[in-house]
N, C-alpha and C positions, 0 to 999 in steps of 0.2 A: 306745279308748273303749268302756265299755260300753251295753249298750241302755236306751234310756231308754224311760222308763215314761212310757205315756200316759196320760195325767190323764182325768178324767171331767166331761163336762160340767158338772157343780154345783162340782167343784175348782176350775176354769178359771173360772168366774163369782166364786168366792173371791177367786179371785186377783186378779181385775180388779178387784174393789170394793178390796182391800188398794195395788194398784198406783192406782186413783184416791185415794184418802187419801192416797198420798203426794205426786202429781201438786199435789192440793189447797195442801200445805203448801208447795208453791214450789219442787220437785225438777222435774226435766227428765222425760220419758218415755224415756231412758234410763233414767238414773236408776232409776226405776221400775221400767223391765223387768229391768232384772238386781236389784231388790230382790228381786222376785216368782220370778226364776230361768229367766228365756226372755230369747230376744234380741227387739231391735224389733220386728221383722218381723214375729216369734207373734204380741206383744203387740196389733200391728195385726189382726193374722187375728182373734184372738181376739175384738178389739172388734169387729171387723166382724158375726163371726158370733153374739156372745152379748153383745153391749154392752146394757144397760138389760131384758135379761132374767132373770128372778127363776129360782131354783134350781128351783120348781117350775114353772116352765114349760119348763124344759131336762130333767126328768123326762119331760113329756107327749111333748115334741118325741122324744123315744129312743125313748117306745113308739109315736109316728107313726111313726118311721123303722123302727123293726123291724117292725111289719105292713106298711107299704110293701113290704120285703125280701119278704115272705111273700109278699103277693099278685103282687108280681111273678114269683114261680117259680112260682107257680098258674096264672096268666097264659100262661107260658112254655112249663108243662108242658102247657097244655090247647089251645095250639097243634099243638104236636107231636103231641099227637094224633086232633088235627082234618086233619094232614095224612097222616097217615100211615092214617088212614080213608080220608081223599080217595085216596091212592093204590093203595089195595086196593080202592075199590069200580070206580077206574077200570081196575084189571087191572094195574097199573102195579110187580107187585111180584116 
């Protein structure tokens, strides 16, 4: 098997409008999911996590998530050097 390409969030909200239109016209969610080219299982993840969200709110939500990332390492970094002060002012080095 080769690797499969992960989709981007605004594809995957594609997808799911395309997989609701078929649900709509009286196919199964099966059905559906392997219209769209995921097994059930995705097709649930994927409603779970972007159902009835618009493309550009799955835009916003990537760039919350990628400064989240950021500030967490900023976060992280600026621990470690709060400790490692701590341990040179206590002699500790």
């Amino acid at each position: 098997m080769g690797k499969q390409k992960r989709l981007t969030p605004e594809q995957i909200i594609m997808k799911l409008r395309e997989a609701e239109v078929f649900i709509a016209q009286g196919h199964t969610i099966l059905d559906a999911a392997r219209k769209i080219g995921v097994t059930e299982q995705s097709y649930y993840r994927w409603r779970n996590q972007y159902g009835g969200m618009k493309t550009s709110q799955a835009k916003k939500l990537k760039v919350l998530e990628l400064e989240n990332t950021r500030l967490k390492k900023a976060v992280a970094e600026l621990t470690l050097d709060k400790l490692i002060l701590k341990e040179a002012a206590e002699g500790n080095f």
